[in-house]
C-alpha positions as CSV (number, residue, x, y, z in Angstrom):
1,X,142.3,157.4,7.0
2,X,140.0,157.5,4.0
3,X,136.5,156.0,5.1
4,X,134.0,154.3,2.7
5,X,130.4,152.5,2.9
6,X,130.2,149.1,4.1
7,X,129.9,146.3,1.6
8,X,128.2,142.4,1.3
9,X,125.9,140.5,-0.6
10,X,122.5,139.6,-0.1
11,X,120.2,138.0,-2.0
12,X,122.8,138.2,-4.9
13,X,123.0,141.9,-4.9
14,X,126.3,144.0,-3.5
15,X,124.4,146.2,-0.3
16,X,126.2,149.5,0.1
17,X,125.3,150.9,3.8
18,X,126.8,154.3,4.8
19,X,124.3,155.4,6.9
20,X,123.6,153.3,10.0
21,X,125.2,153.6,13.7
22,X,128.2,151.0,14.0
23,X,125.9,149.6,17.0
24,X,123.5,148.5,14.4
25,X,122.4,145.0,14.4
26,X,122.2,142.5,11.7
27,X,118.8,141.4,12.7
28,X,117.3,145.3,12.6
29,X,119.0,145.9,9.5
30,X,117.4,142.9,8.2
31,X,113.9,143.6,9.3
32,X,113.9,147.2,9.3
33,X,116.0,148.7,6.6
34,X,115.3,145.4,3.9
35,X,112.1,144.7,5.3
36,X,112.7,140.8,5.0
37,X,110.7,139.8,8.3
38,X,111.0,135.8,8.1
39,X,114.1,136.5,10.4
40,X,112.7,136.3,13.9
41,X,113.6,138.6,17.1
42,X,112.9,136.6,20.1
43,X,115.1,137.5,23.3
44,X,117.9,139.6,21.4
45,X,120.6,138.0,23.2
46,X,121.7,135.4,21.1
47,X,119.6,132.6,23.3
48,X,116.6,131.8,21.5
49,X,118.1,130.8,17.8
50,X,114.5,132.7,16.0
51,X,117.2,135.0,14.6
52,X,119.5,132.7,12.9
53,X,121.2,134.1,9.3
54,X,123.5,132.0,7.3
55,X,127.0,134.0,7.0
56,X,129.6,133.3,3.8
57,X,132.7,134.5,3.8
58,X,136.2,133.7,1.7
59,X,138.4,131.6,3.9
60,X,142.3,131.2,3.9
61,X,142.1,129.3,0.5
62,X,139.8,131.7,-0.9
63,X,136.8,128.8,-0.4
64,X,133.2,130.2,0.9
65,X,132.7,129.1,4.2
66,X,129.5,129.4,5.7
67,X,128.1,129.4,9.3
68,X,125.2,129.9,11.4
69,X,124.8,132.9,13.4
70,X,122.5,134.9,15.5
71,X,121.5,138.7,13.7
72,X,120.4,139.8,16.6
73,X,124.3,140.3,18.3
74,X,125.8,140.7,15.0
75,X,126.9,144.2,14.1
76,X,126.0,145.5,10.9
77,X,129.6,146.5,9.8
78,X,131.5,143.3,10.7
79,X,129.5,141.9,7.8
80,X,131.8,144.1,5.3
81,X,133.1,141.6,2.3
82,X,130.9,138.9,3.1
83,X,127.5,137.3,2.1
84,X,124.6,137.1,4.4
85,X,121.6,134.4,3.9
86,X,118.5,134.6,5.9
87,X,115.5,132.4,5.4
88,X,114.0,134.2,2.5
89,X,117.2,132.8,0.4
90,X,116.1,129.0,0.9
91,X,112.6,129.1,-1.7
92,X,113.7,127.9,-5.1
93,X,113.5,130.2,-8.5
94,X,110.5,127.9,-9.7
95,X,108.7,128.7,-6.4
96,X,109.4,125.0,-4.3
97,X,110.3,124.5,-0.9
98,X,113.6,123.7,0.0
99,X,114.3,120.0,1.5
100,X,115.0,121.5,4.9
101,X,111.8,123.4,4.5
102,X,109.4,120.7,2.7
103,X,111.2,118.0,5.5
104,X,109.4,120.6,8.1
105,X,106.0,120.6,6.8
106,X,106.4,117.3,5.8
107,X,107.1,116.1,9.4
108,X,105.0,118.8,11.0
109,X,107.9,120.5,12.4
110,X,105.8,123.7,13.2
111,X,103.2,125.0,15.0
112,X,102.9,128.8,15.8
113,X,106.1,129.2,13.5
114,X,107.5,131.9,15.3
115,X,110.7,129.9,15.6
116,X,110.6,128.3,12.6
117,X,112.8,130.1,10.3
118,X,116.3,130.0,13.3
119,X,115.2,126.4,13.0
120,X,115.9,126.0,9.5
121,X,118.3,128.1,9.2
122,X,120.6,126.1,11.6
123,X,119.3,123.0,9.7
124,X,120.4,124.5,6.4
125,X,123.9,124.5,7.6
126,X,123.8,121.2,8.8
127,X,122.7,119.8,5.4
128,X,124.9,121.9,3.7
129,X,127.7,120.6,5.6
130,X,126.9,117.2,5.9
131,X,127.1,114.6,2.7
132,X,124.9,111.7,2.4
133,X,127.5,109.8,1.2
134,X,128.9,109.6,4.8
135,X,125.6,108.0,5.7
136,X,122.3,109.7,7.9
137,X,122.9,112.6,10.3
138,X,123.4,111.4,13.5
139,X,121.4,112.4,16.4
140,X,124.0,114.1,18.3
141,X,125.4,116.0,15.0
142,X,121.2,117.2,15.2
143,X,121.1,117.7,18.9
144,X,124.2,119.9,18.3
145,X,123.5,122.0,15.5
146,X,120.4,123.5,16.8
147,X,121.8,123.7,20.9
148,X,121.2,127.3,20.1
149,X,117.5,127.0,19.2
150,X,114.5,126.8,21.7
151,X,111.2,126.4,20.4
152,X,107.7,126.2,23.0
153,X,105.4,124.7,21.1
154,X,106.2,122.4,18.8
155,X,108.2,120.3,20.7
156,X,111.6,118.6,19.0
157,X,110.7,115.6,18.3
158,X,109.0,116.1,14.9
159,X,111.8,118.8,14.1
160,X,114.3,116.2,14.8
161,X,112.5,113.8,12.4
162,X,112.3,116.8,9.8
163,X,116.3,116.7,10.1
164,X,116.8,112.9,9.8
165,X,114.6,112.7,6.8
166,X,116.0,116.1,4.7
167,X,118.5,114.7,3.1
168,X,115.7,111.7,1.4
169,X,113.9,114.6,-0.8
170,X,115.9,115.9,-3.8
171,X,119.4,117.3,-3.2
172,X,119.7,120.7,-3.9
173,X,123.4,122.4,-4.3
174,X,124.7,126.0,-3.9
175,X,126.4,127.7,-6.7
176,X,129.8,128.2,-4.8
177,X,131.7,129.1,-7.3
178,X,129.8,132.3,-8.6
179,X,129.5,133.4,-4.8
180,X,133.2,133.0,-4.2
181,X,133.4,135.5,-7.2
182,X,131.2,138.1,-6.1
183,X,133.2,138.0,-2.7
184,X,136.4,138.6,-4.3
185,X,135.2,141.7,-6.6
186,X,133.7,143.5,-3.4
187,X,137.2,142.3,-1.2
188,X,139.0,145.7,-0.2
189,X,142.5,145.3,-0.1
190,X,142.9,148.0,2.7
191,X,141.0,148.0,6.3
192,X,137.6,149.1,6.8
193,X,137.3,152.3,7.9
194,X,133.7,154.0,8.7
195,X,132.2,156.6,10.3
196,X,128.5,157.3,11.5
197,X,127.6,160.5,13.7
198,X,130.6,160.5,15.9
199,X,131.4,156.6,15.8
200,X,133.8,154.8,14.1
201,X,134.7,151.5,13.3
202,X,137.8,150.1,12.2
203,X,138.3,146.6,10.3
204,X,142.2,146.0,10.1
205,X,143.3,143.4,7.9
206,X,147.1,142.3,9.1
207,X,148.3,142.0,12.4
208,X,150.3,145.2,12.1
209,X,147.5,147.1,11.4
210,X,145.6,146.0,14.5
211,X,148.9,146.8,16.6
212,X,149.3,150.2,15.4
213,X,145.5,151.2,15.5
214,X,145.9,149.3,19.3
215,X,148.5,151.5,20.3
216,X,146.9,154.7,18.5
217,X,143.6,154.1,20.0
218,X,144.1,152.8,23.5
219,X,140.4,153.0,24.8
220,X,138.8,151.3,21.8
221,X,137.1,148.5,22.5
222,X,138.3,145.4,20.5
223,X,135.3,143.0,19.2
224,X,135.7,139.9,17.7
225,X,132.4,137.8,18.0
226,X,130.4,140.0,19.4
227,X,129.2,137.5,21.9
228,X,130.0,140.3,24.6
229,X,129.7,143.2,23.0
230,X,126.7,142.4,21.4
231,X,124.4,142.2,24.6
232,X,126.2,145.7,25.7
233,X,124.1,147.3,22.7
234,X,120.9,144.9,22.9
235,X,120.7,144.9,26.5
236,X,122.5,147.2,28.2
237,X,122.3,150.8,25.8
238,X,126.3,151.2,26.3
239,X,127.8,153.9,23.8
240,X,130.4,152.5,22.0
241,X,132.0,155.5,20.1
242,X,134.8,153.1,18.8
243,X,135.1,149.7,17.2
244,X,138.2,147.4,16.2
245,X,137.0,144.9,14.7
246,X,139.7,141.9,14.9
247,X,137.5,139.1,12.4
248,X,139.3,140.2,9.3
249,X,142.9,139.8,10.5
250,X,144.0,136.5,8.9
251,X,146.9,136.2,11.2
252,X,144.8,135.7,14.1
253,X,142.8,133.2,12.3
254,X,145.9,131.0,12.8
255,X,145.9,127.4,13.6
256,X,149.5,125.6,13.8
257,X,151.0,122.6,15.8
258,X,154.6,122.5,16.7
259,X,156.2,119.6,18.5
260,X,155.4,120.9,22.0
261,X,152.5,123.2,21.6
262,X,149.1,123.9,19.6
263,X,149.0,127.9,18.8
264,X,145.5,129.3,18.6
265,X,145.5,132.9,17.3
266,X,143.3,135.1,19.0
267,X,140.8,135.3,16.4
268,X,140.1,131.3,16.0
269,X,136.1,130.5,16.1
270,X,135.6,128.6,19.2
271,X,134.1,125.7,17.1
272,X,137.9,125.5,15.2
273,X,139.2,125.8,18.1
274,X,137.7,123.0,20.7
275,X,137.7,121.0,17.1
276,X,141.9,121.7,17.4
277,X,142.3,121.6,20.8
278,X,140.2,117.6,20.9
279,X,142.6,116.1,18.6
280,X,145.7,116.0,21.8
281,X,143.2,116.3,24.8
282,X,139.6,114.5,23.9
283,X,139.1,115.4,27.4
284,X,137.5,118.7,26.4
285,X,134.7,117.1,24.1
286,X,131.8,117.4,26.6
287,X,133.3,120.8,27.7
288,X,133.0,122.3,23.8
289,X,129.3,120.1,23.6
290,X,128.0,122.6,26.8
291,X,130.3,125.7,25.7
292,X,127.2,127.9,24.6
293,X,125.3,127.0,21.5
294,X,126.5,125.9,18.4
295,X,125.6,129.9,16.3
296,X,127.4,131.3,19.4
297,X,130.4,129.0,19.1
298,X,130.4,129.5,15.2
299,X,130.5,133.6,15.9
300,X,132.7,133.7,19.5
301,X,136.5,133.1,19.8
302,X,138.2,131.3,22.0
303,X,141.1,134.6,22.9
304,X,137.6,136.4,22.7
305,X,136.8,134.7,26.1
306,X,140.1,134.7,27.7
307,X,140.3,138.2,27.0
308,X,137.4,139.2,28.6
309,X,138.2,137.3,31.5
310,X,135.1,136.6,32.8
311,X,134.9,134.6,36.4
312,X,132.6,132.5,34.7
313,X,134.3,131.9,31.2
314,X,134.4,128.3,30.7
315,X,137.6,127.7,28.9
316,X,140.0,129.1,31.1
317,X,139.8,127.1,33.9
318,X,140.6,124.0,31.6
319,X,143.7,126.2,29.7
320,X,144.9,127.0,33.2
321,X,145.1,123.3,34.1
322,X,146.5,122.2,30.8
323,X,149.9,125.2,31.7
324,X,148.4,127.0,28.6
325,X,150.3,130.4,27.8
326,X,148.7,133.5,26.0
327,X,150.9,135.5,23.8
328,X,150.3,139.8,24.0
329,X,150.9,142.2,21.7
330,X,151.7,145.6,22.0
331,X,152.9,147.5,18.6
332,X,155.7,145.3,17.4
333,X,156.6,143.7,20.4
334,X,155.5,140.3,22.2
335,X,154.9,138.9,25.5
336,X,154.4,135.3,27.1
337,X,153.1,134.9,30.1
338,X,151.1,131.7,32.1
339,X,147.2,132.6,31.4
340,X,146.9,132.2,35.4
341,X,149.3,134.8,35.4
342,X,146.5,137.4,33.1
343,X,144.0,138.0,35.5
344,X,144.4,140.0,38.3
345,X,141.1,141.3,39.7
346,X,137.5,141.0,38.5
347,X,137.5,141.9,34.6
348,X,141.2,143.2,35.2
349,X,144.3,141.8,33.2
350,X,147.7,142.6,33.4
351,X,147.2,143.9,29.5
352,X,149.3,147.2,29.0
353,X,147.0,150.1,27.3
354,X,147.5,149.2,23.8
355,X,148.3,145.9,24.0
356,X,145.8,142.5,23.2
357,X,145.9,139.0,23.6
358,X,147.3,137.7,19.5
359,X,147.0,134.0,20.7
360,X,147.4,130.8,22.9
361,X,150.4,128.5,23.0
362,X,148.5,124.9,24.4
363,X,151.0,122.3,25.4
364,X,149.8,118.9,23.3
365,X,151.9,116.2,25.2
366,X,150.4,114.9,28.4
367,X,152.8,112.4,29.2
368,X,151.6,111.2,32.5
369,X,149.2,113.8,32.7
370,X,145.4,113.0,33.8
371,X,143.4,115.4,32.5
372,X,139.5,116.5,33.2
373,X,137.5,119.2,33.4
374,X,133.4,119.3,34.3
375,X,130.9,121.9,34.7
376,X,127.9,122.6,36.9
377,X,124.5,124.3,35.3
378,X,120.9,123.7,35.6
379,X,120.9,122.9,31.7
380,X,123.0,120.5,29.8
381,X,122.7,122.8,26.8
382,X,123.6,126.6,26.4
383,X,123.7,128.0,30.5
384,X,126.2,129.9,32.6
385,X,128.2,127.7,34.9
386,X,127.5,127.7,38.5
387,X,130.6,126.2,38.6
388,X,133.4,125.2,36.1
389,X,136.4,122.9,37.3
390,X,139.6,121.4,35.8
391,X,141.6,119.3,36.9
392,X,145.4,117.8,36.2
393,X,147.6,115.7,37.7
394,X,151.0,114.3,36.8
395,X,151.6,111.0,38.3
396,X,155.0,108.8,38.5
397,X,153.0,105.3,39.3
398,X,151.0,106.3,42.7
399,X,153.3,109.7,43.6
400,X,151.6,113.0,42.2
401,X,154.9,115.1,40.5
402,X,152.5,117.9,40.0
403,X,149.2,119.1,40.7
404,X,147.1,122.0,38.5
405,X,143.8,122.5,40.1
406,X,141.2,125.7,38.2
407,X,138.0,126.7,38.9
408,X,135.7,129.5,37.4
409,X,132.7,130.7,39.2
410,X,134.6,130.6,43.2
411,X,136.2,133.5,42.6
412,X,136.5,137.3,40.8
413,X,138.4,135.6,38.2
414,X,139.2,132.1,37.0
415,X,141.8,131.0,39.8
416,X,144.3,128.3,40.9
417,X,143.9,126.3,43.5
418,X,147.2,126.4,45.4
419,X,146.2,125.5,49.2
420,X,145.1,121.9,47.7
421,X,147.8,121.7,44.8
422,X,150.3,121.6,47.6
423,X,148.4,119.3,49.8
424,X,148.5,117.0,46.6
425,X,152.3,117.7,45.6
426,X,155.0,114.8,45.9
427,X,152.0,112.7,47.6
428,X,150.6,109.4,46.9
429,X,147.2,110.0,44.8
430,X,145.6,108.0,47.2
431,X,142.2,108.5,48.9
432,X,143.4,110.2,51.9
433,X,145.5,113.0,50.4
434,X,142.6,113.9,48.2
435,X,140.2,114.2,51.1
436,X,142.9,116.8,52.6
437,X,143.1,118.6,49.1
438,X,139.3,118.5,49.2
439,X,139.5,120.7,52.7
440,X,142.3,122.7,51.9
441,X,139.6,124.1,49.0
442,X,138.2,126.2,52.1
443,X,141.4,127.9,51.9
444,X,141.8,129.1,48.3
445,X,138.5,130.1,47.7
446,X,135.4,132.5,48.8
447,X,132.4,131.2,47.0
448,X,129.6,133.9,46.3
449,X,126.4,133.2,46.5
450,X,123.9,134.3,43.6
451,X,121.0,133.2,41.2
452,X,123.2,130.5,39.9
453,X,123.9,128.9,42.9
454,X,124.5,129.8,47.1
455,X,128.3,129.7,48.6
456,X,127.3,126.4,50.1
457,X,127.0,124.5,47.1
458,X,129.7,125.8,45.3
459,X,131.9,125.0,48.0
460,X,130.4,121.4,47.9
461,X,130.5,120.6,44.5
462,X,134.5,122.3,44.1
463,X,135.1,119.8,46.7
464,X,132.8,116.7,45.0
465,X,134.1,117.5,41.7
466,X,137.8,116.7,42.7
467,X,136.8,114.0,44.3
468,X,135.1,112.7,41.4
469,X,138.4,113.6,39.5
470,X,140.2,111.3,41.4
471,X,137.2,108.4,41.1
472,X,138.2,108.5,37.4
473,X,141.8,108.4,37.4
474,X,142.7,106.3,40.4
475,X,145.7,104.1,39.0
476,X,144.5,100.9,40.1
477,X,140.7,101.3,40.4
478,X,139.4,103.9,38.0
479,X,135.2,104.0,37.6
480,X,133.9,104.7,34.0
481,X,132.4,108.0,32.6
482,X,129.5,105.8,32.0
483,X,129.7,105.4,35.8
484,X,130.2,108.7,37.2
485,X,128.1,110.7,34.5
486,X,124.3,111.2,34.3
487,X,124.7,112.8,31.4
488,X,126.2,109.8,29.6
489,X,123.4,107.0,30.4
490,X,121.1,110.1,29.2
491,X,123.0,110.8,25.9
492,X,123.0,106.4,25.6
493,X,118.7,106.6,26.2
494,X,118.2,109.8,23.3
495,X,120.6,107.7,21.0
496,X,117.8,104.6,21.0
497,X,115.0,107.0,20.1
């Protein structure tokens, strides 16, 4: 397989890199091969939002479509055929500020500035995203947008003021249609393949591509958003000799409903993904609000996380309780199986060598289905889950025909809860038969203790959290959100500042 340089714009220019390990980052190809140092490294782990690049890239209808991201997980290569903005990008030809960037000053958005540029950088997408026409930006379209920036100095308030009042100042547009043209002269019709001292990197672009490289190159690992991967190289040294890089495979990119199910290809941004997965089961808004940071969400995909099958991945628990299925893919053949049915130890799947996770089949009819699903962190915002539940129940009036109960974070993997399902099964959803489910909890799970939380309290708050479960869908006497959420009268106080 022929190999070549990889290829993207910046700052209007094709870049041409064929000497850099495949483990380079964005950020240190930014800062120390360009020498463009606005772009910030703070904690290298995708927490702290200094970092934050703008990435372009040609969509399904051959649109640009931009997003936030965080250079410092990125790897260099997976920017191959697209366009990369940092902050350098925002002054004007005739030397002004941008309105993102005069809004700052203007508002005092800034103190020691070391955070600054991630700052504007996530507010750049916002007003690039946003139209006036639809009226102001809301606070909780601000409050999301930069979920993914921290800043220790300043304090948010006059950097939330900054984004309220950016789109008063002059409106300044993006030339779209000339990027979209530089994109499609540098596209490659065939698959990235390059080479640097002994590591390679392949970028397939068709789903039989992937499956044959899959099956040719068994112990390659597969990276998608680099969520993952990207603190193996920035914080843990690991040598990766080999790369498949799954973002330019516009198959798993694919987003379709059918009567019975929503399909989410393996390769769908998280963001697209809740955004798809909200329209049958609103449910899961708060759930895709606390999923990570916005960048992270706008990099990671959603069969990302349930292939990695993490005990503390927050979607699965909530796909386990809604029956979802994951479709595998070994060379040219496929496999369904129930997502519960995936994981069998910790960070071990019942995945063949050679095969991957190609997408999710999500039933979209609930029926009488009662769905929640809530999780347990010290922050609102951007944290690992001490403990992730979700919960399903289908009733006929008062009986309970059927029970799902998940949790992540009680157990080496995300796990069913069939001690208390049963307890629940063909019974009146009543207080008493939930108290038993609550103790029959003891039974189906373990709980570790560690810095997120002891054994005692997860136990607890599995057990509290169904119960609160029940609080909200009790047939005849059902309490509020507003009731049973702190989080809710919070949101309701920040909304009158």
């Amino acid at each position: 397989m022929e190999t070549r340089p990889i290829r993207f714009i910046y700052r209007g220019e094709v870049q041409e890199v064929a000497q850099a390990p495949t483990t380079r980052t964005v950020l240190q190809y930014i800062r120390e091969d360009l020498h463009c140092t606005g772009t910030k490294e703070g904690c290298a782990e995708g927490d702290c939002g200094a970092c934050t690049v703008m990435i372009g890239e040609l969509d399904q209808n051959n649109q640009l479509q931009l997003r936030a991201v965080n250079a410092c997980i990125q790897l260099l290569p997976t920017l191959d055929g697209k366009v990369l903005y940092t902050i350098e990008d925002l002054r004007q030809d005739d030397g002004t500020l941008h309105p993102v960037q005069q809004a700052m000053v203007d508002w005092h958005g800034a103190q020691c500035g070391f955070c600054t540029p991630g700052f504007i950088m996530s507010l750049w997408g916002l007003y690039m995203t946003h139209s006036p026409e639809n009226g102001p930006v809301s606070r909780e379209q601000i409050d999301d947008v930069l979920s993914g920036n921290l800043c220790r100095c300043t304090g948010y308030r006059p950097i939330i003021d900054a984004a309220k009042a950016m789109h008063s100042y002059p409106a300044v547009s993006m030339d779209r249609q000339s990027i979209e043209d530089k994109l499609r002269a540098i596209r490659q019709d065939g698959m990235l393949a390059y080479e640097y001292q002994g590591q390679t990197f392949h970028a397939p672009r068709t789903l039989d591509q992937l499956a044959q490289l899959r099956e040719q190159y068994p112990q390659a690992r597969i990276l998608a958003g680099s969520t993952d991967i990207g603190l193996w190289v920035t914080k843990q040294f690991r040598d990766l000799p080999h790369l498949i890089y799954i973002g330019q495979v516009v198959e798993l990119r694919e987003l379709k409903t059918t009567e019975d199910d929503l399909y989410i290809g393996a390769g769908v941004l998280l963001n697209d993904a809740f955004d798809a997965l909200i329209k049958d089961h609103p449910e899961l808004t708060e759930l895709r609000q606390r999923f990570a940071s916005f960048p992270i969400r706008n990099a990671g995909t959603l069969g990302g996380n349930v292939a990695n099958g993490s005990p503390i991945g927050d979607s699965m628990p909530a796909l386990i309780a809604m029956r979802t299925r994951v479709v595998l893919r070994k060379g040219g053949l496929e496999r369904v199986m129930p997502l519960e049915d995936l994981y069998l130890a910790y960070q071990k799947t019942a995945m063949e060598p050679g095969e991957f996770v190609q997408g999710l089949l999500v039933p979209r009819h609930k029926g009488q289905w009662q769905f929640r699903t809530y999780k347990l962190s010290k922050r609102f915002d951007q944290d690992i889950s001490a403990v992730c539940a979700a919960f399903a129940v289908e009733l006929d009036g008062k009986i309970v025909k059927q029970a799902r109960i998940a949790f992540g974070g009680m157990a080496a993997t995300p796990k069913r809860a069939s001690h208390a399902e049963q307890v629940l099964q063909g019974q009146e959803w009543n207080e008493e038969n939930v108290q038993a489910a609550m103790q029959a909890l003891q039974q189906d799970y373990q709980a570790l203790s560690d810095m997120r939380a002891s054994s005692e309290y997860r136990n607890q708050s599995a057990a509290n959290l169904l119960y609160r479960f029940f609080l909200e869908t009790h047939p005849e006497h059902a309490l509020s959100p507003a009731q049973l959420n702190v989080f809710h009268r919070a949101q309701a106080s920040l909304e009158t500042l």
